[in-house]
FIVEXZA-438460 format. One record per residue (C-alpha): residue in three letters; x, y, z. Coordinates in nm, 2 decimals. Layout:
<pt code="ala" x="X" y="Y" z="Z"/>
...
END
This chain:
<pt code="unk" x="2.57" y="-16.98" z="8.12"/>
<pt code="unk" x="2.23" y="-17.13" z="7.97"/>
<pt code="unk" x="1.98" y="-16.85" z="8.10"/>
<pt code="unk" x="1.97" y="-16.47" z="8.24"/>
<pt code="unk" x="1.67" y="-16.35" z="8.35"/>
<pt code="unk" x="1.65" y="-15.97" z="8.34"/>
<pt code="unk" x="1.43" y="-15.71" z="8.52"/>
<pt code="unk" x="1.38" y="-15.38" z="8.61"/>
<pt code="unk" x="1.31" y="-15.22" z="8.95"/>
<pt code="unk" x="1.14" y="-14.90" z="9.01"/>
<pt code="unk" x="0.91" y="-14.91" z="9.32"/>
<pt code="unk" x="0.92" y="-15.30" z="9.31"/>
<pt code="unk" x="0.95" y="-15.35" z="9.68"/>
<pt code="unk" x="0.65" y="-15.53" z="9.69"/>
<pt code="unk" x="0.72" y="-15.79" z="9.41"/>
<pt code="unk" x="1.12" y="-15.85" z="9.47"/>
<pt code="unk" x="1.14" y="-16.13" z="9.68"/>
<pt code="unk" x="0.81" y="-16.31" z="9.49"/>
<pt code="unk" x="0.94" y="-16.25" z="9.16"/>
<pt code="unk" x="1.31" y="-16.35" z="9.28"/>
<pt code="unk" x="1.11" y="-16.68" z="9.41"/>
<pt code="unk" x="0.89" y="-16.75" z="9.10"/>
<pt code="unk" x="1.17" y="-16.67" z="8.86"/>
<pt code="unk" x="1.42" y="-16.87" z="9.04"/>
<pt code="unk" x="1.20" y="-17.21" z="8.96"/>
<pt code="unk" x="1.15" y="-17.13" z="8.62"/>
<pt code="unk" x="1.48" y="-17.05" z="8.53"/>
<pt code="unk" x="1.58" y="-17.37" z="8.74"/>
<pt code="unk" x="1.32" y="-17.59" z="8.54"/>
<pt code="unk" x="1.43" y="-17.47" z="8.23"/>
<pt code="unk" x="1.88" y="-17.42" z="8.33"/>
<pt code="unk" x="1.93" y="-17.64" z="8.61"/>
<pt code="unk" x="2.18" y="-17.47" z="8.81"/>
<pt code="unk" x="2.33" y="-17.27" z="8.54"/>
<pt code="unk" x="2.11" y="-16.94" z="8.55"/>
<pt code="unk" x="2.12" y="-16.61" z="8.69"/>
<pt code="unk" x="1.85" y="-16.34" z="8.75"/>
<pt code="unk" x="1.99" y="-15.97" z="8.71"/>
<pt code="unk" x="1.81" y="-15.72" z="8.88"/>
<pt code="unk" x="1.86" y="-15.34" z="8.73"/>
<pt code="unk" x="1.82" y="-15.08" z="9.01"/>
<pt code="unk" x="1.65" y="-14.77" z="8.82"/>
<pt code="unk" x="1.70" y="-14.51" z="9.10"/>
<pt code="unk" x="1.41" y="-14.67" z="9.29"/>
<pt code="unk" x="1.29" y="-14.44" z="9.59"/>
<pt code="unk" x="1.15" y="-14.74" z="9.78"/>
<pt code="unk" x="1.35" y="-15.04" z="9.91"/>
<pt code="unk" x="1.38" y="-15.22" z="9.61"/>
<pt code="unk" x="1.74" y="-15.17" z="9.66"/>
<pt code="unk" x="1.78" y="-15.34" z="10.00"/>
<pt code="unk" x="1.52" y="-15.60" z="9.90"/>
<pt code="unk" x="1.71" y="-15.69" z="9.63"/>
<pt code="unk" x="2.07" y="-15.73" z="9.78"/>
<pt code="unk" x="1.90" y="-15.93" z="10.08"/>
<pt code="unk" x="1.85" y="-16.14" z="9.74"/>
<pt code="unk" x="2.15" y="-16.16" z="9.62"/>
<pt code="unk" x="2.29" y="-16.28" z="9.99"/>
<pt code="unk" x="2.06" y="-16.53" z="10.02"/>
<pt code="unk" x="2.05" y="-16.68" z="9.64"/>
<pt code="unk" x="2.41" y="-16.60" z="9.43"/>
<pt code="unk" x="2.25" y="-16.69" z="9.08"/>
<pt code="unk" x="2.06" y="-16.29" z="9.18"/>
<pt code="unk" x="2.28" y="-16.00" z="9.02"/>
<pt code="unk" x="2.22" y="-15.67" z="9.12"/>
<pt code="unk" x="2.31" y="-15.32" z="8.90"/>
<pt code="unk" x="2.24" y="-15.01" z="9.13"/>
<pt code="unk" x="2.19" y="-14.75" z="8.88"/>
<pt code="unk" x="2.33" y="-14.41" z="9.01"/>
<pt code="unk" x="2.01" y="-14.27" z="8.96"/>
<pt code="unk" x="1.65" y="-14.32" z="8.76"/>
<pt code="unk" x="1.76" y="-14.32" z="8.41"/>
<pt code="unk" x="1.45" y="-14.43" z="8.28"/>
<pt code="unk" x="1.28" y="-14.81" z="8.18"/>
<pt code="unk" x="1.42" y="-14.85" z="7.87"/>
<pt code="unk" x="1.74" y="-14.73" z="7.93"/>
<pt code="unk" x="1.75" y="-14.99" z="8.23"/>
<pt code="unk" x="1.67" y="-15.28" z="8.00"/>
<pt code="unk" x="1.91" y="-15.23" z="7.79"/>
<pt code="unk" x="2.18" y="-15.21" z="8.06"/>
<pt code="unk" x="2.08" y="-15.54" z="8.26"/>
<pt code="unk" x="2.07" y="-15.68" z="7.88"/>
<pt code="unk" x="2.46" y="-15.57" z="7.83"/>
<pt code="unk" x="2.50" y="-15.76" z="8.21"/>
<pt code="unk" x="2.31" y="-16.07" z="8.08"/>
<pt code="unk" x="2.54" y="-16.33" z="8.03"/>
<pt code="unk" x="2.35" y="-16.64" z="7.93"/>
<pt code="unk" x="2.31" y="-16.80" z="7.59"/>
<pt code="unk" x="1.91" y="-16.70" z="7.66"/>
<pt code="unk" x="1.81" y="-16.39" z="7.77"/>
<pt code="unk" x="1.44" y="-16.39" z="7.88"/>
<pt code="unk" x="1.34" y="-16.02" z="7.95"/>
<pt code="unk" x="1.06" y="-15.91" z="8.15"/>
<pt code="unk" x="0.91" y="-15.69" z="8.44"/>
<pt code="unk" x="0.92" y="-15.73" z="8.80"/>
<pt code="unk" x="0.58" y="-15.64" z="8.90"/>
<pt code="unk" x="0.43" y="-16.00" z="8.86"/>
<pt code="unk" x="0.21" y="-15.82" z="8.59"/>
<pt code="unk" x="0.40" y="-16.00" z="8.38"/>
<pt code="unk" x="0.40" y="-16.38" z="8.51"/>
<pt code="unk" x="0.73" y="-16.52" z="8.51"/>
<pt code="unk" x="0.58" y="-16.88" z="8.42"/>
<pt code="unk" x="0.58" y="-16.77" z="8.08"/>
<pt code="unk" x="0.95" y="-16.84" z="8.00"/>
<pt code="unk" x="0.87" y="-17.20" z="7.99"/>
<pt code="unk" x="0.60" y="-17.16" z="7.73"/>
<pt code="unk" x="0.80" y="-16.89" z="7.51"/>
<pt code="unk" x="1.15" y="-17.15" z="7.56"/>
<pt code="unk" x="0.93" y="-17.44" z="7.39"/>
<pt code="unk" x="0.80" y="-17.26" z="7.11"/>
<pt code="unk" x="1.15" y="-17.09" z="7.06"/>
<pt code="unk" x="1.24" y="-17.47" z="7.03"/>
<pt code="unk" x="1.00" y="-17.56" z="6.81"/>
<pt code="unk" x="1.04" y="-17.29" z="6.57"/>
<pt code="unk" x="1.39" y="-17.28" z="6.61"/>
<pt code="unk" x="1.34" y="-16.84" z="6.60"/>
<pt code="unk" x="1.58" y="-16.61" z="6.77"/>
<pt code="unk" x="1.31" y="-16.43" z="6.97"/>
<pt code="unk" x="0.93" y="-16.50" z="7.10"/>
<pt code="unk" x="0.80" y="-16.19" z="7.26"/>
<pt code="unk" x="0.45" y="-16.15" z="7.44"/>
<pt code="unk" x="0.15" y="-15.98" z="7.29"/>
<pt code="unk" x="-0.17" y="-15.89" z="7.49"/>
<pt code="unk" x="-0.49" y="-16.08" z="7.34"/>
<pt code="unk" x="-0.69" y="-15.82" z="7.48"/>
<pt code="unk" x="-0.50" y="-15.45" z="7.61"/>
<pt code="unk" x="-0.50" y="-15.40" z="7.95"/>
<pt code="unk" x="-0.67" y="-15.10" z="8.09"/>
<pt code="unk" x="-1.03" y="-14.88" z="8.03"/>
<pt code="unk" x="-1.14" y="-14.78" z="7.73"/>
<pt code="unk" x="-0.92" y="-14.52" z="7.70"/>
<pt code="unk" x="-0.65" y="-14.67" z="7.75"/>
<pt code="unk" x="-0.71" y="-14.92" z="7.52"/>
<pt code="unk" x="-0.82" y="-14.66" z="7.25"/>
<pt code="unk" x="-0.48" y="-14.44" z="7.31"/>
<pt code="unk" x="-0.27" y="-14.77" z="7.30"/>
<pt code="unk" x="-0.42" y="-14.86" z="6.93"/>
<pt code="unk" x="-0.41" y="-14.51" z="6.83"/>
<pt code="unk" x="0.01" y="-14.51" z="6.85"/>
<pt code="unk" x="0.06" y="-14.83" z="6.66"/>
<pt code="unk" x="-0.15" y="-14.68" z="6.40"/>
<pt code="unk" x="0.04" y="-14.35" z="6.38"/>
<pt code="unk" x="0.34" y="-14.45" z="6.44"/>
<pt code="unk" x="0.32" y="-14.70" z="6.14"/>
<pt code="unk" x="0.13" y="-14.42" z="5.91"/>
<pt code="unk" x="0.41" y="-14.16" z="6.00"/>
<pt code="unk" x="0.73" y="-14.39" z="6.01"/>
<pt code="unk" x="0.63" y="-14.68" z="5.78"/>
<pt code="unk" x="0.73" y="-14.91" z="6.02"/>
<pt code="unk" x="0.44" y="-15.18" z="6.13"/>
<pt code="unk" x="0.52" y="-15.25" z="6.55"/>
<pt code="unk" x="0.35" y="-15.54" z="6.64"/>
<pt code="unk" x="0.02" y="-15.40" z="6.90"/>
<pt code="unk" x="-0.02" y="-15.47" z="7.23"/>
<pt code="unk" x="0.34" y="-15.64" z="7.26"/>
<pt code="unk" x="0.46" y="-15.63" z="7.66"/>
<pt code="unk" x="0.82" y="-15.63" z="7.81"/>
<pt code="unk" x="0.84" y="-16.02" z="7.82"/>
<pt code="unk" x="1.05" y="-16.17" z="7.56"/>
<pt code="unk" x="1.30" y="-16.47" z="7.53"/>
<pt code="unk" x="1.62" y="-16.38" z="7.33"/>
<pt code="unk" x="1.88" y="-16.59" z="7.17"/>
<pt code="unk" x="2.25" y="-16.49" z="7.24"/>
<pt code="unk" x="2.33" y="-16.38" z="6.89"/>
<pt code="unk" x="2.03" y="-16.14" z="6.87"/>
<pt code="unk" x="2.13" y="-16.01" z="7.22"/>
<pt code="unk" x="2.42" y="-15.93" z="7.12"/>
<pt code="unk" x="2.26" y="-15.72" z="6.80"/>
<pt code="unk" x="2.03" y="-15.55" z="7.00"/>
<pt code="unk" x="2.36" y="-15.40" z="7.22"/>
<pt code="unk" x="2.53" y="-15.28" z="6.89"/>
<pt code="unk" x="2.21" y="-15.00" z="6.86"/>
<pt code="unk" x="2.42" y="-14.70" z="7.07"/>
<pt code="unk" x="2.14" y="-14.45" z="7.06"/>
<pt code="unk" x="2.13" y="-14.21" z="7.33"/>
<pt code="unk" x="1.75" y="-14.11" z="7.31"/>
<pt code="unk" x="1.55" y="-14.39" z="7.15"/>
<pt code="unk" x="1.23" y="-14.63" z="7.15"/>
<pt code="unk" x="1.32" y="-14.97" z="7.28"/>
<pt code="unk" x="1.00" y="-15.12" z="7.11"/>
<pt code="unk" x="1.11" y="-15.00" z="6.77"/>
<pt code="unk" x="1.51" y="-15.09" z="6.83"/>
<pt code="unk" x="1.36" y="-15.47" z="6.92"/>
<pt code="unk" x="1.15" y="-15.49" z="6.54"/>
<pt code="unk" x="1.45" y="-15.35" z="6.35"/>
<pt code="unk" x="1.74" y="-15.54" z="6.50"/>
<pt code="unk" x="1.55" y="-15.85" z="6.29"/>
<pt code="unk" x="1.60" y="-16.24" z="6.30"/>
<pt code="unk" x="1.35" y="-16.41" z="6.34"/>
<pt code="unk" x="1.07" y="-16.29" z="6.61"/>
<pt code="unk" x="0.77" y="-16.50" z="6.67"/>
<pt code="unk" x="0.49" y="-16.35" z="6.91"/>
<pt code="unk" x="0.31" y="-16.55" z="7.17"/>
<pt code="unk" x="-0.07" y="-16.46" z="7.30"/>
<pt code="unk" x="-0.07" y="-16.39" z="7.68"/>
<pt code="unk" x="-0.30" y="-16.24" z="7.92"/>
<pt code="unk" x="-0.12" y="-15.96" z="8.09"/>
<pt code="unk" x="-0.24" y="-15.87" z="8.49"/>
<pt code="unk" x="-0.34" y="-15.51" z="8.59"/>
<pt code="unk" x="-0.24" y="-15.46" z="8.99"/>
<pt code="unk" x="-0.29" y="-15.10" z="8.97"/>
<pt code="unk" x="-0.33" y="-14.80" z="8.70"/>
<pt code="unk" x="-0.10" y="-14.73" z="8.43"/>
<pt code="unk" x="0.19" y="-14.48" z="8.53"/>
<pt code="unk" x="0.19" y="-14.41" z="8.11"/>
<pt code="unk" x="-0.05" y="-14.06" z="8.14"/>
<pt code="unk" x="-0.16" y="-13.86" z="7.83"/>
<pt code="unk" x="0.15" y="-13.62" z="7.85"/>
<pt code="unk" x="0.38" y="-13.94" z="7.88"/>
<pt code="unk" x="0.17" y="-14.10" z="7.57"/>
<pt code="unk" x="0.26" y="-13.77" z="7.40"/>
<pt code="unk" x="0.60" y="-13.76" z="7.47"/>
<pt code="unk" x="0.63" y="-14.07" z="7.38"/>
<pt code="unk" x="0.48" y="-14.09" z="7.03"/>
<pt code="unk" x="0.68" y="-13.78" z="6.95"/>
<pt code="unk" x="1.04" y="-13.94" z="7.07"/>
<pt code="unk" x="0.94" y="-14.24" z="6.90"/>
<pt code="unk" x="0.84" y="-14.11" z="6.57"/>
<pt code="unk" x="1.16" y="-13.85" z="6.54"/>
<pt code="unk" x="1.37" y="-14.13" z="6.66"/>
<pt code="unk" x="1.28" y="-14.36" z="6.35"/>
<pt code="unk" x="1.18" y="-14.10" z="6.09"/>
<pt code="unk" x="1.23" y="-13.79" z="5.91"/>
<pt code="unk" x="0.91" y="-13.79" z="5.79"/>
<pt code="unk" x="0.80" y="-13.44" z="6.00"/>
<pt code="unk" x="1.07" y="-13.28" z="5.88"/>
<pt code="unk" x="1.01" y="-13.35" z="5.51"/>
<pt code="unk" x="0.63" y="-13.28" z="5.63"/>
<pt code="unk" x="0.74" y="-12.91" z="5.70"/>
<pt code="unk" x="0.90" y="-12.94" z="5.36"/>
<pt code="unk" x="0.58" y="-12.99" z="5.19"/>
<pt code="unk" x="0.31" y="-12.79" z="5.39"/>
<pt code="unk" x="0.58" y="-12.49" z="5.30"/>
<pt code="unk" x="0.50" y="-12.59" z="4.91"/>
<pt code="unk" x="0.17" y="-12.61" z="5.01"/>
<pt code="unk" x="0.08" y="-12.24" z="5.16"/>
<pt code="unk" x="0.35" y="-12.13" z="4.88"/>
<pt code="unk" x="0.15" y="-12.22" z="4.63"/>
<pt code="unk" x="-0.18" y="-12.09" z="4.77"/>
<pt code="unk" x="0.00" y="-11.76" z="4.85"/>
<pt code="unk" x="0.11" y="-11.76" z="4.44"/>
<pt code="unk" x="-0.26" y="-11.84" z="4.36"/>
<pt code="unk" x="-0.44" y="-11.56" z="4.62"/>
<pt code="unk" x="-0.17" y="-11.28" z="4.47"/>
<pt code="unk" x="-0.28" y="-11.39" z="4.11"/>
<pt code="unk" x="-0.67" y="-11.37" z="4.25"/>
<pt code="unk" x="-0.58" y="-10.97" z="4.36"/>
<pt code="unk" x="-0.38" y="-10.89" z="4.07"/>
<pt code="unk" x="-0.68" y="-10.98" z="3.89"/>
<pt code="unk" x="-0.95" y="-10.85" z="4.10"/>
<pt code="unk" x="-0.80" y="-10.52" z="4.09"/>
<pt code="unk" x="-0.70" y="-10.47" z="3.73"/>
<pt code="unk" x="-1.10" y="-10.56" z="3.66"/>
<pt code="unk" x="-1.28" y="-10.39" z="3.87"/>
<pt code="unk" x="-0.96" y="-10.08" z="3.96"/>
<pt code="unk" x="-1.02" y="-10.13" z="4.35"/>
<pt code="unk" x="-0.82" y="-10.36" z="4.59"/>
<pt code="unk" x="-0.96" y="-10.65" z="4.73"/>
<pt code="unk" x="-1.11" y="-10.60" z="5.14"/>
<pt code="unk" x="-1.05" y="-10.82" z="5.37"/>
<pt code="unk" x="-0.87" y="-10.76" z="5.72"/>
<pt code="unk" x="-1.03" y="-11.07" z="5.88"/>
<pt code="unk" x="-0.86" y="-11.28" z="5.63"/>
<pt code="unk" x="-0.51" y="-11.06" z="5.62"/>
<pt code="unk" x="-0.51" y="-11.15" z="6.05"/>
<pt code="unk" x="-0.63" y="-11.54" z="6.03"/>
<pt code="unk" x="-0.32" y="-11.54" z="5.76"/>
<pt code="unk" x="-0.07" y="-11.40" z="5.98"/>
<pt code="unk" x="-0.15" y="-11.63" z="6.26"/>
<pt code="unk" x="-0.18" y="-11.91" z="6.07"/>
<pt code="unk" x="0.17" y="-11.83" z="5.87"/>
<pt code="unk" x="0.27" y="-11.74" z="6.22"/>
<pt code="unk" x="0.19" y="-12.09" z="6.37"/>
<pt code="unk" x="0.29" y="-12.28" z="6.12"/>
<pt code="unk" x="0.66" y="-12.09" z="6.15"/>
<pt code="unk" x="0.66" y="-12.19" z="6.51"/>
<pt code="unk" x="0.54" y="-12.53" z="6.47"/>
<pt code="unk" x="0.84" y="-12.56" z="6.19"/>
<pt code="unk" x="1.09" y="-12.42" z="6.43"/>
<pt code="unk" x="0.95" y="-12.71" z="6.72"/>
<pt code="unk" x="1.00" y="-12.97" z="6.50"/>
<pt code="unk" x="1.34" y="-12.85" z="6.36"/>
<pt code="unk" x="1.42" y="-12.81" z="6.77"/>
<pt code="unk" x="1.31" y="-13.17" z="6.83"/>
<pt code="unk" x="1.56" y="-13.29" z="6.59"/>
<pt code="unk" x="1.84" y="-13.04" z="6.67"/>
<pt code="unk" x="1.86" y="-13.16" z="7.10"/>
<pt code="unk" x="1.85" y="-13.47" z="6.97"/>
<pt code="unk" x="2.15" y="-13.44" z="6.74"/>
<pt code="unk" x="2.28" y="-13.24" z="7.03"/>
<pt code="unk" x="2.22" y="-13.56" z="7.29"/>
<pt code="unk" x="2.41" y="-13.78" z="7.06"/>
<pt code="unk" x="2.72" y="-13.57" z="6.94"/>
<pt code="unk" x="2.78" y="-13.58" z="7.36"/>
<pt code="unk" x="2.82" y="-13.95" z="7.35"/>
<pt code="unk" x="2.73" y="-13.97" z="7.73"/>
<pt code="unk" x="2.68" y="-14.29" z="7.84"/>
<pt code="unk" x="2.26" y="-14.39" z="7.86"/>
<pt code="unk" x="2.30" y="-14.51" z="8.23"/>
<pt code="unk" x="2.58" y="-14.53" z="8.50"/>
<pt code="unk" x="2.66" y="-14.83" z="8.67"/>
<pt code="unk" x="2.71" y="-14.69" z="9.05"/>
<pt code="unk" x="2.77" y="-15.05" z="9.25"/>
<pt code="unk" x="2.73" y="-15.43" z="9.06"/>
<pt code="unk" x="2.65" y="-15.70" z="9.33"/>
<pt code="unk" x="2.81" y="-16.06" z="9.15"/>
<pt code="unk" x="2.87" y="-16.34" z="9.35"/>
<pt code="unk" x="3.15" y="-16.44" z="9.05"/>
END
């Protein structure tokens, strides 16, 4: 098979059949007859479900996988990518945020520069000014924490050879960041500028932005642990240089040095930093503790193939 289109659905009920449609002539444009567009079920609430079997009835290059239940975005991708069958994977939403006229640009520089992956990036991030400001915030701290340089503003869409596909699958990470498994799998990735649409508000709030920096940066780094390493030198060796300070004070003046202001702000400091130390050690611990499981990241309930 030449082509797979892959997508997500989580409350896409109002984009399936147009993005089936839209797809459908770019993939045909670009594959002839030899395509197929597999639609990932993430647990949607709506009737994204229905909608897209009423697809799959009516066109048999659509190929449904019903999740058994929301497993999350990335975890979706990756399981219509293991589906994907074609020598060309081009991944991308559903929500027509995304336009799915782009595979014909991304397939002719993939031609031209003869690179394994071309991959969207927003010329200008979607979103108000805070959005924007939080968006370029991550890539910074993620790259000063991790080392690792993400290219900014990249979006879902992105055309895939066969052989990097197939690299991408061999990552068997439970918890992880899709957006950092896609830069260290390698090849050769080229980017391509697009203008991304905005339908409606970003379902990515603060405490997901949160959450998110901290599973990304603990999924690709050890840094905060050799952090609490260091900041433990650190108040060790201030510690060693106050007790020296009272030794003193007291052998030259014969009276011990006042303060119970400074004795409390000491204990709560040492006492939030212990905490914090134990969080961070925690972090790391469920996630060893996810992995030593070895449960599977999703689970297929029904696959709707024509062949």
């Amino acid at each position: 098979m030449k082509l797979s289109v892959v997508a997500t659905l989580y409350q896409s009920a109002p984009y399936v059949h147009e993005f089936c449609r839209r797809a459908s002539e770019q993939a045909r444009q670009l594959a002839g007859d030899d395509y197929e567009i597999v639609l990932v079920n993430d647990g949607s609430p709506d009737d994204s479900l229905a909608l897209a079997i009423a697809e799959h009835e009516a066109d048999p290059h659509v190929v449904v996988v019903d999740l058994s239940r929301n497993f999350g975005h990335h975890k979706a991708m990756m399981t219509g990518l293991s589906y994907a069958r074609g020598e060309q994977v081009f991944l991308i939403d559903s929500d027509l945020e995304e336009l799915p006229e782009w595979l014909a640009e991304f397939s002719e520089q993939m031609q031209r520069s003869n690179c394994d992956v071309v991959y969207g990036v927003q010329e200008r991030r979607k979103g108000d000014r805070f959005e924007q400001l939080t968006g370029a915030w991550f890539y910074r701290l993620f790259r000063f924490i991790t080392g690792i340089a993400l290219p900014e503003n990249i979006v879902t869409a992105r055309l895939m050879s066969r052989r990097y596909v197939t690299a991408l699958l061999q990552h068997e990470e439970r918890e992880f960041f899709i957006a950092g498994l896609w830069h260290i799998t390698g090849f050769r990735q080229q980017s391509h500028p697009v203008a991304k649409l905005s339908h409606s508000e970003t379902t990515y709030t603060l405490r997901h932005k949160v959450s998110l920096i901290v599973n990304s940066v603990t999924s690709f780094s050890n840094a905060p642990l050799v952090g609490i390493f260091y900041l433990g030198i650190t108040v060790l060796a201030f510690s060693l240089l106050y007790i020296a300070y009272t030794i003193f004070v007291w052998l030259s003046s014969s009276r011990p040095v006042s303060g119970y202001t400074s004795l409390i702000a000491s204990i709560w400091l040492l006492g939030g930093l212990s905490i914090s130390s134990m969080g961070v050690l925690g972090i790391y611990l469920s996630k060893i503790f996810s992995e030593t499981k070895r449960r599977p990241y999703t689970i297929v309930r029904e696959l709707h193939r024509s062949t």
